[in-house]
C-alpha beads as a LAMMPS data file, in Angstrom:
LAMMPS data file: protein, C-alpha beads

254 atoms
253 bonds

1 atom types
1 bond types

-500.0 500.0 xlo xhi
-500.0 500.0 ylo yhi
-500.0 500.0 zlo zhi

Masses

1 110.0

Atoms # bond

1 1 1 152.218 310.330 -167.420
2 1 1 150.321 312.081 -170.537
3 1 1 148.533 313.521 -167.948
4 1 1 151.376 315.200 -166.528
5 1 1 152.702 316.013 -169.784
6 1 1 149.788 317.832 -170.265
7 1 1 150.457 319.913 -167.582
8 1 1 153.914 320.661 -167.799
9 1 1 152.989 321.605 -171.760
10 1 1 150.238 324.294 -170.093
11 1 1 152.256 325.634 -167.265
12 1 1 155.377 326.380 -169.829
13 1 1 152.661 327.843 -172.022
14 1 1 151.376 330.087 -169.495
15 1 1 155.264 331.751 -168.547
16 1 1 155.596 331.595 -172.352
17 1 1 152.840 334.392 -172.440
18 1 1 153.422 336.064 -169.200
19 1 1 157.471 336.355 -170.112
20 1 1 155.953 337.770 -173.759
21 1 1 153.648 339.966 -172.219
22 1 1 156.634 340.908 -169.465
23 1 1 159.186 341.406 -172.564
24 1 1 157.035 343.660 -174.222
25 1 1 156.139 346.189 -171.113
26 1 1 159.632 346.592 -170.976
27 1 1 160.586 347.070 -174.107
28 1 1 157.396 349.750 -173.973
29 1 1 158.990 351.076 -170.991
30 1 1 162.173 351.747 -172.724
31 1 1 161.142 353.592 -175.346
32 1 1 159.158 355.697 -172.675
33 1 1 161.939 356.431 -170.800
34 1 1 164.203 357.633 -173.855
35 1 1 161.561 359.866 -174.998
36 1 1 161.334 361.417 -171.740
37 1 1 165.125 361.727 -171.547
38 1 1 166.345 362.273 -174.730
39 1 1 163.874 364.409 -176.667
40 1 1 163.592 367.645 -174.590
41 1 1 163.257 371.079 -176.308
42 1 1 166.155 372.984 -176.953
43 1 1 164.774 375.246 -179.425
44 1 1 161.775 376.899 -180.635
45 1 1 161.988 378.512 -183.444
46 1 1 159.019 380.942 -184.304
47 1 1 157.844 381.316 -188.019
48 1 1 155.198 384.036 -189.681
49 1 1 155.201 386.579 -186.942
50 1 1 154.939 390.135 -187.528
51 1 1 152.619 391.776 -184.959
52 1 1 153.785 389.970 -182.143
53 1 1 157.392 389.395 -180.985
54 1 1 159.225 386.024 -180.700
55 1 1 159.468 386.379 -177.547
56 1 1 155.481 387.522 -176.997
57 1 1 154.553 384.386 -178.857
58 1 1 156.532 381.900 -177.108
59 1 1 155.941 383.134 -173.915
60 1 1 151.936 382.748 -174.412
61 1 1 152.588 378.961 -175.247
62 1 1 153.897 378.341 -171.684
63 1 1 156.655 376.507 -173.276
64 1 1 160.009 376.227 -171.800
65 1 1 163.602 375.185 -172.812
66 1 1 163.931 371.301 -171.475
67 1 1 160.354 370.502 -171.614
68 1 1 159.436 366.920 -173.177
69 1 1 159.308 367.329 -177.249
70 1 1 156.837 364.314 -177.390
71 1 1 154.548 364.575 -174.252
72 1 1 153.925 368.618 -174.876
73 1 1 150.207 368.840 -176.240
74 1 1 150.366 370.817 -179.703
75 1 1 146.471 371.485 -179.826
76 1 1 146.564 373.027 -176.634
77 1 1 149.313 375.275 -177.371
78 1 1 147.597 376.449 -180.575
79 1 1 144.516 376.827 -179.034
80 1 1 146.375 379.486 -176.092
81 1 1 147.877 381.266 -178.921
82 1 1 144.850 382.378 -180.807
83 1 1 142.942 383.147 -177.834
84 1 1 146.101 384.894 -175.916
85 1 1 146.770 387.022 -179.167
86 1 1 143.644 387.654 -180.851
87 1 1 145.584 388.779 -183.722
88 1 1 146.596 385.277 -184.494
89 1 1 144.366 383.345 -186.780
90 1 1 146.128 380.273 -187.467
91 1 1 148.759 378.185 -185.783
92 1 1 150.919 374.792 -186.951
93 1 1 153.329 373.549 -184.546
94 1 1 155.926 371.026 -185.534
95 1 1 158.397 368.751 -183.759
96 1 1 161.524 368.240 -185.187
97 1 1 164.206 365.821 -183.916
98 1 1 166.023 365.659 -181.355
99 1 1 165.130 368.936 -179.941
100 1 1 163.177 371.446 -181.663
101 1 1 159.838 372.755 -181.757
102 1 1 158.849 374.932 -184.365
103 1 1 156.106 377.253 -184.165
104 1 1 154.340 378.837 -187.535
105 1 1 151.897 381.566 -186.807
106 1 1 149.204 383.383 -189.447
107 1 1 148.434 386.559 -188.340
108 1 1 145.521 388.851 -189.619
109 1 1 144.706 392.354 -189.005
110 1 1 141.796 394.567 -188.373
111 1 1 138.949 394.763 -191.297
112 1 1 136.267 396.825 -189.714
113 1 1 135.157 398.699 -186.853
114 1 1 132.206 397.990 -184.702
115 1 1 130.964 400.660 -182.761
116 1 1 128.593 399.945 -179.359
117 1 1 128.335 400.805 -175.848
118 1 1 131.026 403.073 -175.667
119 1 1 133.533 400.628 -176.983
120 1 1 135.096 399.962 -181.005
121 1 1 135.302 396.155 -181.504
122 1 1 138.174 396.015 -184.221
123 1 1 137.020 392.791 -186.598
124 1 1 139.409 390.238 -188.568
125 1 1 138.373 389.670 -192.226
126 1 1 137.258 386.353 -190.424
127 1 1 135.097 387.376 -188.581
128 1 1 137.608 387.149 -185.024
129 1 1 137.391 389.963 -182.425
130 1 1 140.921 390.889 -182.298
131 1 1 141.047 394.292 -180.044
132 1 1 138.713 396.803 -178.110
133 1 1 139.099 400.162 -178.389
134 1 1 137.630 403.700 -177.179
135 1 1 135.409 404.821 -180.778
136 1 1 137.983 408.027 -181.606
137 1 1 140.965 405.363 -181.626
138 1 1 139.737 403.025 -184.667
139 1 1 141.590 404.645 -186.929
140 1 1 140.353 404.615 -190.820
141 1 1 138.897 401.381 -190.542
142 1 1 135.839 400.443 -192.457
143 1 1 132.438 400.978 -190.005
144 1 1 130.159 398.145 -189.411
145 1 1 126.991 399.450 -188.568
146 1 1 123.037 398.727 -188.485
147 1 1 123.216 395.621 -186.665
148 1 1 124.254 394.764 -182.753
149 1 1 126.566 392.193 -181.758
150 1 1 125.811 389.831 -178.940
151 1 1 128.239 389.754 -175.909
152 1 1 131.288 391.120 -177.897
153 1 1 134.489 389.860 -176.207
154 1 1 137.846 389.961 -178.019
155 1 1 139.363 386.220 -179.311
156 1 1 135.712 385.438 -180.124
157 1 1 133.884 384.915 -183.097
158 1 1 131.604 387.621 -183.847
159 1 1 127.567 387.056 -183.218
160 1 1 124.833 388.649 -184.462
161 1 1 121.018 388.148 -182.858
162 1 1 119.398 384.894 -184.188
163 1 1 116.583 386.242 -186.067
164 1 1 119.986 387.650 -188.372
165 1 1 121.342 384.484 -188.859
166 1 1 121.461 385.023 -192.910
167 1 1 123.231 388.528 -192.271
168 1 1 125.928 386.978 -190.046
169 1 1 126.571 384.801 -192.621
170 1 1 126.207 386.987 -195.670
171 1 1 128.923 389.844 -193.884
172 1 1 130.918 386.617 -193.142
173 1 1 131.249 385.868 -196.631
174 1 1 131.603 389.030 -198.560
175 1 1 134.698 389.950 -196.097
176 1 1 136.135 386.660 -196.891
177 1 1 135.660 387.393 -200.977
178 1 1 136.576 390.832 -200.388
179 1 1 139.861 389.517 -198.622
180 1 1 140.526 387.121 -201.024
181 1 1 139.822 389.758 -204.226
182 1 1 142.326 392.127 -202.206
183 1 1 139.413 394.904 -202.209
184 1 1 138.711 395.342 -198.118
185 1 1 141.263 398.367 -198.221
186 1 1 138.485 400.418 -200.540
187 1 1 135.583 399.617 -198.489
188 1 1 134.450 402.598 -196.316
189 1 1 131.821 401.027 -194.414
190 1 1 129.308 397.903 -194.824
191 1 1 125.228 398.246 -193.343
192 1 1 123.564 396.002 -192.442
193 1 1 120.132 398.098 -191.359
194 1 1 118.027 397.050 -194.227
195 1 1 116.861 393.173 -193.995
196 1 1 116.494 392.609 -197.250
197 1 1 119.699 394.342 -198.761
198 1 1 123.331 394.498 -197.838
199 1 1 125.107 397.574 -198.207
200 1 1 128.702 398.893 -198.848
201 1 1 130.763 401.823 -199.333
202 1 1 133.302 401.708 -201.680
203 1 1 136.270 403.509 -202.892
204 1 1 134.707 406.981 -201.566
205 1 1 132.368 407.186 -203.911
206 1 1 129.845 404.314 -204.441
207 1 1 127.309 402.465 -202.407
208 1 1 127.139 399.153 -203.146
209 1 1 124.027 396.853 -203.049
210 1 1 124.125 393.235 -202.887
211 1 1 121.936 390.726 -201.961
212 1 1 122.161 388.729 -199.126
213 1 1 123.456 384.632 -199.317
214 1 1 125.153 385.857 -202.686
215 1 1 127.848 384.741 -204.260
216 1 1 130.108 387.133 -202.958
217 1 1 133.550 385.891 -205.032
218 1 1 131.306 385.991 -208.059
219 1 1 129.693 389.458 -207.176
220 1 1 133.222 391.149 -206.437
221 1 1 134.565 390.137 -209.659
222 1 1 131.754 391.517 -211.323
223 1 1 132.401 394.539 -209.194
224 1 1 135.673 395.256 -210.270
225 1 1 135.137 395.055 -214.078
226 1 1 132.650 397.894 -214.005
227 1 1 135.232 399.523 -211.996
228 1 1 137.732 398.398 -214.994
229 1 1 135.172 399.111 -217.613
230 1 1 135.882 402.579 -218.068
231 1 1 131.344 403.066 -218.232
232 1 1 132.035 405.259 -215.368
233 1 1 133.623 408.290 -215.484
234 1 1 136.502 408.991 -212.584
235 1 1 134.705 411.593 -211.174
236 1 1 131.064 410.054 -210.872
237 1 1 129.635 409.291 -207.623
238 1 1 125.973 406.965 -207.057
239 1 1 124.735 403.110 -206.287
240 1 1 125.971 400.230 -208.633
241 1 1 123.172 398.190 -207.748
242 1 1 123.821 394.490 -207.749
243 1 1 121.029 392.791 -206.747
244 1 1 119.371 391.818 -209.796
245 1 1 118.279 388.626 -209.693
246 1 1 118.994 388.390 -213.524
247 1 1 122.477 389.225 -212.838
248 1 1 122.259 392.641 -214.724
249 1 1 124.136 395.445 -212.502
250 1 1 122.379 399.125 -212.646
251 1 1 124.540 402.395 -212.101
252 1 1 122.910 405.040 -210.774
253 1 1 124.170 408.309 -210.778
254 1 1 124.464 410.643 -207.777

Bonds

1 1 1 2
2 1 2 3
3 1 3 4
4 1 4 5
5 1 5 6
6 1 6 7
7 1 7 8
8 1 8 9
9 1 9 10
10 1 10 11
11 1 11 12
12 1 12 13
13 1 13 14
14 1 14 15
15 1 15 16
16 1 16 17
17 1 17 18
18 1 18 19
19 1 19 20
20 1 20 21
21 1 21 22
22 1 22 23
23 1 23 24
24 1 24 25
25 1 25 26
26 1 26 27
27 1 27 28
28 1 28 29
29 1 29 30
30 1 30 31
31 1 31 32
32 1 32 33
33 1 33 34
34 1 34 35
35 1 35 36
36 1 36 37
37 1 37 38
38 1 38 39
39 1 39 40
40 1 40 41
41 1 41 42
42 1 42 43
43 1 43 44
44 1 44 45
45 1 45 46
46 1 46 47
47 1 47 48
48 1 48 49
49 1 49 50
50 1 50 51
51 1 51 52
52 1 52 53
53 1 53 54
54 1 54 55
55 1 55 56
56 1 56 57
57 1 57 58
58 1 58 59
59 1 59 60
60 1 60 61
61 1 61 62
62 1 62 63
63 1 63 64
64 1 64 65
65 1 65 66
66 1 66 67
67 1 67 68
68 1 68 69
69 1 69 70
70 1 70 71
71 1 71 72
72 1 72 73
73 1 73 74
74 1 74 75
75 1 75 76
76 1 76 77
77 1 77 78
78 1 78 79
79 1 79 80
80 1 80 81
81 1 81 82
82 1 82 83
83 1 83 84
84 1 84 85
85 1 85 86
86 1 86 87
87 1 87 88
88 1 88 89
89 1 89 90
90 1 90 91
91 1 91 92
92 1 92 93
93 1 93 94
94 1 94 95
95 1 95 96
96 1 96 97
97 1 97 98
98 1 98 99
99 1 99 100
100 1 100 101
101 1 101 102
102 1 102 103
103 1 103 104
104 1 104 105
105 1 105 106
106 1 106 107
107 1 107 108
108 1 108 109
109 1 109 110
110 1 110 111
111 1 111 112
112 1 112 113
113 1 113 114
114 1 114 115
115 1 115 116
116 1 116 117
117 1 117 118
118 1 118 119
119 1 119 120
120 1 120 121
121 1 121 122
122 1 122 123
123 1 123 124
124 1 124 125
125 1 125 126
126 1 126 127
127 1 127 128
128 1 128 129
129 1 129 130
130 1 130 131
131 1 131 132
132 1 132 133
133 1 133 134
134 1 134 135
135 1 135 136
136 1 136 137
137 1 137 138
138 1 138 139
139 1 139 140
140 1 140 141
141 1 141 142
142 1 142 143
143 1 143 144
144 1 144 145
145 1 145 146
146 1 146 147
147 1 147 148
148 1 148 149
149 1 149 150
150 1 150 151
151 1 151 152
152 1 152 153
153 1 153 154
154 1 154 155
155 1 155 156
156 1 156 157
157 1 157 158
158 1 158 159
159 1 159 160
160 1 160 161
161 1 161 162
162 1 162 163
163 1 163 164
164 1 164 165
165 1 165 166
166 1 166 167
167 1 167 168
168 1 168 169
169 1 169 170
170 1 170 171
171 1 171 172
172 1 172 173
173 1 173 174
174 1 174 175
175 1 175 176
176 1 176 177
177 1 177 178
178 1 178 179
179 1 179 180
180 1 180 181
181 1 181 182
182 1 182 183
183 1 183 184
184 1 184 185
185 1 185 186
186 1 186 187
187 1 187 188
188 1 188 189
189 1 189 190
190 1 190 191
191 1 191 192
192 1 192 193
193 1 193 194
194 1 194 195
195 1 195 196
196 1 196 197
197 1 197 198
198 1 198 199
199 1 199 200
200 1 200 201
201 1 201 202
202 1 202 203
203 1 203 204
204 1 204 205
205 1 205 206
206 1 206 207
207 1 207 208
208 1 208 209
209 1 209 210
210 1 210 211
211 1 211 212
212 1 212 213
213 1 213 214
214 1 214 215
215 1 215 216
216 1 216 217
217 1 217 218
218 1 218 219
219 1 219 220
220 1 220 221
221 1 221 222
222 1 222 223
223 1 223 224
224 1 224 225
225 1 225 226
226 1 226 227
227 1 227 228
228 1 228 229
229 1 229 230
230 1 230 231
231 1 231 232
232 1 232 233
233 1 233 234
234 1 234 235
235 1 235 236
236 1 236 237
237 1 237 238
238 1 238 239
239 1 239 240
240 1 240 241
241 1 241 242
242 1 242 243
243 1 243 244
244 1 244 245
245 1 245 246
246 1 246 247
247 1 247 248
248 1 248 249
249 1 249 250
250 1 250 251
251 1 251 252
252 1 252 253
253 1 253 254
């Protein structure tokens, strides 16, 4: 008899965990089911865009009205944006319930020019390929020259040869402080030719000499209170020489 017991105990124990186990796939599939038929898009409501139309944008996610809100994949979407328009630097998608998607787009624009085999690679102050033009259609933008870039490609990051490794970085840099200081609209055209000193044309009537893996925020500020400083006189043209490593900045005239 306790033997039996026994048994009857187990065997109730074992449909206690299969009708557990049976409850809670269902209860899964449920949920599964509503998402898929509840939660489809109904709207998508673009944010940030000024380049590109509403239309443009939505139509490079591949999104379309009734698709499921939850089982879309947001990274992937944001990752066809930037590469579909280049101009695009950052993307956040959110989903809000019961059925709309909203897309919020950063868009950059062009920083400098790149010049090379018949072509003008337009640059983001990021450092992003965002267009290729003919050289006569670049417009006024700043010229990067004295350097070559490797398999240029729009969407892409912009690469230098290895061996300039520190001036990939260094340009990288000083158009993000020069971005951030609001200053890229003076700047006529940055060189890169000499290996041991970056240079930059500014406001039509300096060059500018920095040294490379400097602290570009740091070096910009400094650059704007001689500009500030009234030292110079408004119609003086030369170098402002920055690449002291006491920190002392030279003008020199002419």
């Amino acid at each position: 008899m306790a033997r039996r017991r026994n048994r009857n105990r187990h065997r109730r124990g074992r449909f206690g965990f299969l009708y557990k186990m049976l409850s809670v796939l269902a209860i899964c599939g449920a949920i599964i089911a509503a998402l898929t038929l509840f939660f489809r898009v109904d709207s998508i409501v673009i944010t940030g865009e000024e380049r590109y139309s509403e239309q443009e944008i939505v139509d490079a996610t591949g999104l379309r009205i009734g698709d499921n809100l939850f089982l879309l994949n947001k990274y992937a979407i944001a990752e066809d944006l930037l590469k579909k328009l280049p101009y695009i630097t950052a993307v956040r998608i959110n989903r809000e319930l019961p059925d709309t998607l909203t897309i919020d787009v950063t868009e950059s624009a062009a920083a400098l020019a790149a010049v090379q085999d018949g072509s003008a690679w337009l640059i983001s102050p990021d450092g992003k390929i965002v267009e290729q033009r003919t050289p006569g259609d670049a417009g006024k933008l700043a010229e990067l020259d004295g350097c070559r870039l490797l398999a240029p490609s729009v969407s892409t990051q912009i690469a230098l040869e290895t061996e300039r490794a520190d001036q990939q970085e260094s340009l990288l840099a000083l158009l993000a402080a020069l971005d951030g200081a609001d200053m890229l609209q003076n700047v006529q055209a940055i060189h890169l030719d000499d290996l041991t000193v970056l240079r930059m044309d500014y406001a039509e009537r300096f060059t500018v000499e920095l040294p490379y893996n400097a602290n570009y925020p740091y070096k910009m500020r400094a650059l704007q209170a001689i500009l500030d400083s009234g030292r110079i006189e408004s119609n003086e043209t030369g170098t402002i020489r920055m690449t002291g490593s006491d920190g002392q900045n030279v003008f020199i005239k002419g």
